[in-house]
N, C-alpha and C positions, 0 to 999 in steps of 0.2 A: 743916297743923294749922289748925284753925278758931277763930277767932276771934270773942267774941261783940263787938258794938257798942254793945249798950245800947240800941238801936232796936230791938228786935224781930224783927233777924237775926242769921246771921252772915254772915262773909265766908270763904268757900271751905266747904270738906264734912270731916266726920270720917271721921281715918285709920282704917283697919283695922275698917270697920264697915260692916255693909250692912242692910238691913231690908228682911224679906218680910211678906206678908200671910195670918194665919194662914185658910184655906180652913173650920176649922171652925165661927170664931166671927168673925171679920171682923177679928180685935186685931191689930194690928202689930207684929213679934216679932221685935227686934234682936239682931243675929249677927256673933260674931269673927270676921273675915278669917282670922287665925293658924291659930284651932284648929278653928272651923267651930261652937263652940258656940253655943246660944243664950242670950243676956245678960236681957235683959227685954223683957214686954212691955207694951204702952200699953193699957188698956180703954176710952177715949174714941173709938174710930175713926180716930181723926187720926193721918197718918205722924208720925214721929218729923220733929223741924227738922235739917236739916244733914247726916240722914245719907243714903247713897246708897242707890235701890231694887235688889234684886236681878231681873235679872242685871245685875251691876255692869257695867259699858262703860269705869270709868276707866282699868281698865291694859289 
């Protein structure tokens, strides 16, 4: 589980979540581990903090 610190990070990555980079518009478009759906996405360009890129490598 991730934890924020109040500095501007956190410490470890969130579970059950991964983020791809949408090919048509550049937006980064976070995705359930579980179901496979996609959650939301960011319009600023910026990855999401914390979570992991896809292909995921943690398990």
């Amino acid at each position: 589980m991730a934890k924020n610190t109040g500095e501007n990070y956190r410490n470890g990555s969130v579970i059950n979540r991964s983020q791809v980079q949408n090919p048509q518009n550049g937006n980064w478009t976070k995705r359930d581990d579980e179901s496979g759906r996609f959650i939301s996405q960011k319009k600023d360009g910026d990855p999401y903090k914390g979570v992991a890129k896809e292909p995921d490598r943690r398990r």
